[in-house]
Short mmCIF file of the C-alpha atoms (twelve columns), coordinates in Angstrom:
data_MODEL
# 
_entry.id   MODEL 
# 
loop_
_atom_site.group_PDB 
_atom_site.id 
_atom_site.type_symbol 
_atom_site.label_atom_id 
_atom_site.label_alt_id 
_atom_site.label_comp_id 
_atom_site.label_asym_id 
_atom_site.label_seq_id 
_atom_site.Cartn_x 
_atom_site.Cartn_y 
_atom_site.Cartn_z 
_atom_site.pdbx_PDB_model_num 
ATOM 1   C CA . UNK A 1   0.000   0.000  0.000  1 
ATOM 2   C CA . UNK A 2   1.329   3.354  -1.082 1 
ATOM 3   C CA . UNK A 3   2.059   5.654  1.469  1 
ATOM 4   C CA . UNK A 4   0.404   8.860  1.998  1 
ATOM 5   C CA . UNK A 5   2.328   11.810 0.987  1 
ATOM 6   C CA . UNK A 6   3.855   15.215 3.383  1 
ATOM 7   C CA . UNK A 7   0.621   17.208 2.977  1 
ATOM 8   C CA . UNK A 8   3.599   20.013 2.973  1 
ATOM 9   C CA . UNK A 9   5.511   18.240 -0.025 1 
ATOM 10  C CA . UNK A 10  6.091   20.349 -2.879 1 
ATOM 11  C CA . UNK A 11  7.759   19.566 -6.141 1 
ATOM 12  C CA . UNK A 12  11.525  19.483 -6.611 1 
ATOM 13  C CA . UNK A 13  11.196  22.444 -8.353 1 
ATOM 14  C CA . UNK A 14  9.138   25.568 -7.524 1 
ATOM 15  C CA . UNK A 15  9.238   29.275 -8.205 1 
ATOM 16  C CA . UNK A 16  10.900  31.115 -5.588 1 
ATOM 17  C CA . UNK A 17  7.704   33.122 -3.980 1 
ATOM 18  C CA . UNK A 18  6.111   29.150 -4.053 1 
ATOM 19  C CA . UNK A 19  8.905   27.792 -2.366 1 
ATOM 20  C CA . UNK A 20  9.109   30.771 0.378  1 
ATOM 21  C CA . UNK A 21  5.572   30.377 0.929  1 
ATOM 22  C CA . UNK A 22  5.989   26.118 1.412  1 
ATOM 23  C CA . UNK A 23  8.461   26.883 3.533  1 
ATOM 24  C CA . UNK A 24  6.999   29.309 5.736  1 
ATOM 25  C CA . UNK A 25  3.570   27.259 6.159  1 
ATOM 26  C CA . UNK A 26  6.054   24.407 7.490  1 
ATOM 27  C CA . UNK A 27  7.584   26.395 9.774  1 
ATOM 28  C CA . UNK A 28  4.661   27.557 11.365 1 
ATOM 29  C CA . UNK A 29  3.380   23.806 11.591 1 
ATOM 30  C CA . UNK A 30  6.414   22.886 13.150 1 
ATOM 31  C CA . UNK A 31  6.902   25.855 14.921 1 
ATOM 32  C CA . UNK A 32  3.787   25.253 16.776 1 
ATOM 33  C CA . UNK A 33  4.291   22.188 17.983 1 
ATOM 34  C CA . UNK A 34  7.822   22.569 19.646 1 
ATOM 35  C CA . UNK A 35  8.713   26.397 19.419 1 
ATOM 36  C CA . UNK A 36  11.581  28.219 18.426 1 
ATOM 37  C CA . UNK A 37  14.305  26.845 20.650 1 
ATOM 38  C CA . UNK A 38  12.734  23.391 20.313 1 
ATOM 39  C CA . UNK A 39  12.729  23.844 16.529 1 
ATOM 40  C CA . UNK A 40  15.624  22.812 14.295 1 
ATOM 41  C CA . UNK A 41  16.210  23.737 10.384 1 
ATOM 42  C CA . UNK A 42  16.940  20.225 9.455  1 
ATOM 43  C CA . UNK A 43  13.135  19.421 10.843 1 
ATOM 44  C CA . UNK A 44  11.685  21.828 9.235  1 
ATOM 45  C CA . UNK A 45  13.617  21.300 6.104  1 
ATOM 46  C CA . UNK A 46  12.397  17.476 6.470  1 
ATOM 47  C CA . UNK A 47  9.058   18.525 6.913  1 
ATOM 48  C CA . UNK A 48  9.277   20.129 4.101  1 
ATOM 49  C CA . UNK A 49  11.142  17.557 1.911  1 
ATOM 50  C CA . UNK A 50  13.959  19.597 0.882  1 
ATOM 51  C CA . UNK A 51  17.481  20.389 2.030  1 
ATOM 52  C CA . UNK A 52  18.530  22.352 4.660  1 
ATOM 53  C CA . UNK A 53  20.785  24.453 2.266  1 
ATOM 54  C CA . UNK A 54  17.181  24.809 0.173  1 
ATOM 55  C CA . UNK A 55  16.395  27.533 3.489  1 
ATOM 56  C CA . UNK A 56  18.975  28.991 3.852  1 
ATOM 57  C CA . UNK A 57  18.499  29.571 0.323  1 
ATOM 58  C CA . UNK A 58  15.256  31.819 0.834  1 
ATOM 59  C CA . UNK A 59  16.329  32.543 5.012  1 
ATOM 60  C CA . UNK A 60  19.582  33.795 5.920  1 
ATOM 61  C CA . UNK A 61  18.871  31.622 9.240  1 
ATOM 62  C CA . UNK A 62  16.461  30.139 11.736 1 
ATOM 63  C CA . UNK A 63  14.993  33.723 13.556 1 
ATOM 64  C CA . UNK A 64  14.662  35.447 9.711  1 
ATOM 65  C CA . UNK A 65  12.490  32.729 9.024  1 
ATOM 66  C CA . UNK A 66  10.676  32.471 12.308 1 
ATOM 67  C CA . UNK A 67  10.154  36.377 11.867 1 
ATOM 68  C CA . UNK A 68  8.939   35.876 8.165  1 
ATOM 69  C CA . UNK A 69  5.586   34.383 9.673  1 
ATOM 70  C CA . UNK A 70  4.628   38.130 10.873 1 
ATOM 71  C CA . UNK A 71  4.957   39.181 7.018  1 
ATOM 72  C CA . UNK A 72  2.920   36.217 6.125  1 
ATOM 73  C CA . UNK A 73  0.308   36.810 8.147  1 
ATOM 74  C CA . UNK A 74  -0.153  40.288 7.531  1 
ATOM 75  C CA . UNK A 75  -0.975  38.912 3.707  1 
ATOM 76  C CA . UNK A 76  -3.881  37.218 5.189  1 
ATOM 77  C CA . UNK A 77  -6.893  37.511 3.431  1 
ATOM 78  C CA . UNK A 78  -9.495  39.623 4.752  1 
ATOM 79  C CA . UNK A 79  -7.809  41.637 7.147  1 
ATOM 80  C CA . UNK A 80  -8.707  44.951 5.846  1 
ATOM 81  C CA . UNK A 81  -12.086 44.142 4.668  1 
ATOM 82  C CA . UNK A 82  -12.626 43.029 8.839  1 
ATOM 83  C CA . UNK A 83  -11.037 46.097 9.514  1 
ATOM 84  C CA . UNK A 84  -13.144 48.615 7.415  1 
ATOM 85  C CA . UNK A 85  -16.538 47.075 8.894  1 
ATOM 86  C CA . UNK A 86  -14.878 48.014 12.423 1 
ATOM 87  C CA . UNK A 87  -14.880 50.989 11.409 1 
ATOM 88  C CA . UNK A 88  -17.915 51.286 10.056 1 
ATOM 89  C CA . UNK A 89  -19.737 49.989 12.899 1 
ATOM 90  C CA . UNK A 90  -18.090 52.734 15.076 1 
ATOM 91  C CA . UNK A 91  -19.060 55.354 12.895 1 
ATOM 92  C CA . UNK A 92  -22.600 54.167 13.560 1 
ATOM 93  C CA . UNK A 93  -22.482 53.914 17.027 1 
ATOM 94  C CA . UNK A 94  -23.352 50.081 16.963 1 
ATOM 95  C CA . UNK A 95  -21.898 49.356 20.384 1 
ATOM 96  C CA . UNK A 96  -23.501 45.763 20.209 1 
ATOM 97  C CA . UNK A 97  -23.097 44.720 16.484 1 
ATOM 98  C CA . UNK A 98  -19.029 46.289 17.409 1 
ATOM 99  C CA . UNK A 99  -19.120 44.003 20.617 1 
ATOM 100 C CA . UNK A 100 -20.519 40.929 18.560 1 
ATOM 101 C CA . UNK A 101 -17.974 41.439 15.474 1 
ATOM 102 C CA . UNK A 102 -15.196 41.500 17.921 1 
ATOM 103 C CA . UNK A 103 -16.295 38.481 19.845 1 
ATOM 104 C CA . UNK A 104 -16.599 36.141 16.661 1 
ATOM 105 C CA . UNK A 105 -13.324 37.724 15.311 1 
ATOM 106 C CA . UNK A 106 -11.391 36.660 18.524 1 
ATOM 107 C CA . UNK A 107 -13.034 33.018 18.119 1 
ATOM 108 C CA . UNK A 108 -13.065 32.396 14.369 1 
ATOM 109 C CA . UNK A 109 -8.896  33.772 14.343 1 
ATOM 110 C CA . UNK A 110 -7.966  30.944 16.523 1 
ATOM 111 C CA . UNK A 111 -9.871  28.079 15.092 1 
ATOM 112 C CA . UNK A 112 -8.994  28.625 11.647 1 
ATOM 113 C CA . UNK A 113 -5.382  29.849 12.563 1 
ATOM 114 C CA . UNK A 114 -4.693  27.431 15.551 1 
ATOM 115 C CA . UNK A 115 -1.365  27.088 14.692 1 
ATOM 116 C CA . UNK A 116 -0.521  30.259 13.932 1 
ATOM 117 C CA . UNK A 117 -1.859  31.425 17.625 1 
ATOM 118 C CA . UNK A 118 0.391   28.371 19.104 1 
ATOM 119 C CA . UNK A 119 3.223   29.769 17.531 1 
ATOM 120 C CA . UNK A 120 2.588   32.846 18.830 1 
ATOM 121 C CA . UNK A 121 1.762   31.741 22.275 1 
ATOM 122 C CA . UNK A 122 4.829   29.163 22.295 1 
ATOM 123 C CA . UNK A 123 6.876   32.957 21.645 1 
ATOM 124 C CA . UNK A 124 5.082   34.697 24.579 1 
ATOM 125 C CA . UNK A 125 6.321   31.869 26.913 1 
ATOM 126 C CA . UNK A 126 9.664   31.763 25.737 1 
ATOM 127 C CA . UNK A 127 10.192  35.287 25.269 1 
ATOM 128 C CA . UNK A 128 11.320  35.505 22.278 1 
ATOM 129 C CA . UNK A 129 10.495  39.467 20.413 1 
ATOM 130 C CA . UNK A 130 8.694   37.827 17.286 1 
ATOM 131 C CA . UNK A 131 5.627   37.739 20.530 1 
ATOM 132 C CA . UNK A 132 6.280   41.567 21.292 1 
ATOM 133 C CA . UNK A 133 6.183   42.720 17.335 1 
ATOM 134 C CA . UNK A 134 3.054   40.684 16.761 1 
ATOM 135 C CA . UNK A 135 1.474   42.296 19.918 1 
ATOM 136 C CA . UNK A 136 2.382   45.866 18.378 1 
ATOM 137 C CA . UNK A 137 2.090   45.301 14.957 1 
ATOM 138 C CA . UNK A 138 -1.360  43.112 15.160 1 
ATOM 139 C CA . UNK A 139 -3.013  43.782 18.467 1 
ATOM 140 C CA . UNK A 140 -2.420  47.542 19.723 1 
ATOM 141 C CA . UNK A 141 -3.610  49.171 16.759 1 
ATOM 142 C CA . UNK A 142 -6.991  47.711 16.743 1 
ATOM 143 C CA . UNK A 143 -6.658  48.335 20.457 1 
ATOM 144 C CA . UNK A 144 -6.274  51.870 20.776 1 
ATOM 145 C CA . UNK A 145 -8.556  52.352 18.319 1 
ATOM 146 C CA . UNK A 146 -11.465 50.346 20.207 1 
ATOM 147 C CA . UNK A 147 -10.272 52.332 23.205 1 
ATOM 148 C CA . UNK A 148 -11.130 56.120 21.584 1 
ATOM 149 C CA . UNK A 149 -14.053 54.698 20.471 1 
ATOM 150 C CA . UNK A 150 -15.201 53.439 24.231 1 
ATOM 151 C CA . UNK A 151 -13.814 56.696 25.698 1 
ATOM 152 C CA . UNK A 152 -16.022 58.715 23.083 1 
ATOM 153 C CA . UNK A 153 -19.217 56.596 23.596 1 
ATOM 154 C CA . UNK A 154 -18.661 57.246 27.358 1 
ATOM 155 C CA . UNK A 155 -18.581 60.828 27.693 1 
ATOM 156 C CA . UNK A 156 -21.601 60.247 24.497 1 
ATOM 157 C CA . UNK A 157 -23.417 58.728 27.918 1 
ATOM 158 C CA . UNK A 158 -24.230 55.470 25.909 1 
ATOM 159 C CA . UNK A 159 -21.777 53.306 27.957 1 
ATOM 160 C CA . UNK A 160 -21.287 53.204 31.691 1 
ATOM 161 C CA . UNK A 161 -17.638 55.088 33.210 1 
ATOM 162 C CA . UNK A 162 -14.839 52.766 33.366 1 
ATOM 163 C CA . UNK A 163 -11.564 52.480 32.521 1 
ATOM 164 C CA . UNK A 164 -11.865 51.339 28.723 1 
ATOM 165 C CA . UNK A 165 -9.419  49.317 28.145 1 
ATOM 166 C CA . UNK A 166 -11.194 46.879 31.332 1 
ATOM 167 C CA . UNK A 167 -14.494 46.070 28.829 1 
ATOM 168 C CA . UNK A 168 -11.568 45.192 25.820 1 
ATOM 169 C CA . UNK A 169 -9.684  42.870 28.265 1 
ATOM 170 C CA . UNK A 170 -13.346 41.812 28.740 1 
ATOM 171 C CA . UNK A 171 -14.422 41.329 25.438 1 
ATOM 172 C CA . UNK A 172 -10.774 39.700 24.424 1 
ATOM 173 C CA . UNK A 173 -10.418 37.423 27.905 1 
ATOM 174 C CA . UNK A 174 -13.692 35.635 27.372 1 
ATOM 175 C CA . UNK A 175 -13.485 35.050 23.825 1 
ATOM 176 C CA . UNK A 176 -9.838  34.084 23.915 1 
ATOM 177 C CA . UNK A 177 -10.363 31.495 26.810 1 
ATOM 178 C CA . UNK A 178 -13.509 29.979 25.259 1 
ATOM 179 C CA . UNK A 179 -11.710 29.593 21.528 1 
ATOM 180 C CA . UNK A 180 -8.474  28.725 23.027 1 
ATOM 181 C CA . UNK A 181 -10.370 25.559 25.400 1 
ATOM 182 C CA . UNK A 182 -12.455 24.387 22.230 1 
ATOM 183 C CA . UNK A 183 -10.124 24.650 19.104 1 
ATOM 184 C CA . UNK A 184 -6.352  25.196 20.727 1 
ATOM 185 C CA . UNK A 185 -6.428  22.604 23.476 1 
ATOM 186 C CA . UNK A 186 -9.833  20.661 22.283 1 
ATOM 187 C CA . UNK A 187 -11.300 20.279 25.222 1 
ATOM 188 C CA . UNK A 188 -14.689 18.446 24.969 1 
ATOM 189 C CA . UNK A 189 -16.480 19.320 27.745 1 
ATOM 190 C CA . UNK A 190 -18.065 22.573 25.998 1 
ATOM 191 C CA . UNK A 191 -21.240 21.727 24.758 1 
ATOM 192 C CA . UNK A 192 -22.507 24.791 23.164 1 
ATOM 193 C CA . UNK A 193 -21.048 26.072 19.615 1 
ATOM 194 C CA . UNK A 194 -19.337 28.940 18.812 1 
ATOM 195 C CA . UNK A 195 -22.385 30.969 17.168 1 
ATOM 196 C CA . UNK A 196 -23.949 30.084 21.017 1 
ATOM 197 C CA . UNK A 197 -20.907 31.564 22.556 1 
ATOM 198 C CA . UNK A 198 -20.899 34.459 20.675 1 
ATOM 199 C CA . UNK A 199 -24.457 35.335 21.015 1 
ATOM 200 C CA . UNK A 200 -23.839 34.536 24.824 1 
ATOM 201 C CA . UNK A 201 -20.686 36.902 25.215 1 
ATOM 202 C CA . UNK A 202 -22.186 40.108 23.836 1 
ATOM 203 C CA . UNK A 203 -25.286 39.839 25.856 1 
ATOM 204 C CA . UNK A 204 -23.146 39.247 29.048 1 
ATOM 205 C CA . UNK A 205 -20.976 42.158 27.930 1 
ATOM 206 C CA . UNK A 206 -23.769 44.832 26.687 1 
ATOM 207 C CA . UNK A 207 -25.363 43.473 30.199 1 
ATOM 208 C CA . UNK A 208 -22.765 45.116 31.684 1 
ATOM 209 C CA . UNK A 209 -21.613 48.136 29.752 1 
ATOM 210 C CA . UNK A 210 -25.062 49.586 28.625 1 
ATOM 211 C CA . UNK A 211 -26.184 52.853 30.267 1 
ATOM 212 C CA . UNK A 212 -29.936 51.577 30.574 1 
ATOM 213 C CA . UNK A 213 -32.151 54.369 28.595 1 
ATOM 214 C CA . UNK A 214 -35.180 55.751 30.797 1 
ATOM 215 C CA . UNK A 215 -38.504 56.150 29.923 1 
# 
């Protein structure tokens, strides 16, 4: 019986942008299962079914590739398009179609990218920078821009006084731990789906950030 072939194999020959990409997608497999420092070149190279010298090649070493990811990811499809309804909302003053966006954002990023947010995570605990640039190149923009838009709705008297940037960590914490239990660590306890969880969340969190209208 024939065995099944590296889902990662590529031909012997590829064009050079195909053959960055391959390797790149490898990386981040293999990244996220052992991390950087438990991460070798010749691994990754085998994962890939080339030759070490077929990296270093397209990656002067291990940490230009490991960075590479960040440039990868920012070619993501549908980034900006997410990003412009943000903004829309905001402009309308949705505070819970914003809330609910944000929510299924958080959940739907770490099932489909699972391994991407290992990799990530694996760099938080091992301190390597690639964790620090993601956080400002990813993360703070969309962060102080959901935090002028809390502060504005505030002092608008739509949403009740607090520090903003407590309802983000909020918003983030329990759509973070949820995705992370179900589709990062696949826990099976969790019996309700993620369109439940999301409806769930933004009532808890409109619940509690409302200003209540009077009659």
């Amino acid at each position: 019986m024939a065995q099944p072939s590296n889902p990662f194999e590529a031909p012997a020959r590829l064009p050079a942008d195909e053959r960055r990409r391959q390797l790149i997608e490898v990386a981040i497999d293999v990244f996220s299962k052992r991390g950087f420092s438990g991460t070798t070149t010749r691994e990754i190279a085998a994962a890939a079914g080339v030759t070490e010298a077929i990296i270093f090649r397209h990656f002067a070493n291990k940490e230009q590739l490991y960075s590479a990811i960040l440039d990868y990811r920012k070619q993501a499809p549908g980034g900006v398009e997410w990003l412009a309804g943000i903004q829309a909302l905001m402009e309308r003053n949705d505070d819970e179609a914003l809330v609910r966006n944000l929510i299924a954002k958080i959940i739907h990023v770490i099932r489909d990218d699972s391994k991407f947010e290992r990799v990530m995570l694996y760099a938080a605990l091992e301190g390597n920078e690639i964790a620090a640039m993601y956080h400002k190149q990813f993360a703070l923009p969309i962060v102080d821009m959901l935090r002028d838009y809390i502060a504005r709705r505030q002092k608008e008297g739509a949403l009740r006084a607090c520090d903003p940037s407590a309802i983000i960590f909020a918003m983030a914490g329990m759509a973070q731990q949820y995705a992370t239990h179900t589709h990062m660590f696949r826990y099976k306890e969790i019996a309700f789906s993620d369109e439940e969880a999301v409806e769930t969340f933004t009532r808890i969190i409109m619940a509690g950030i409302q200003v209540e209208k009077t009659k």
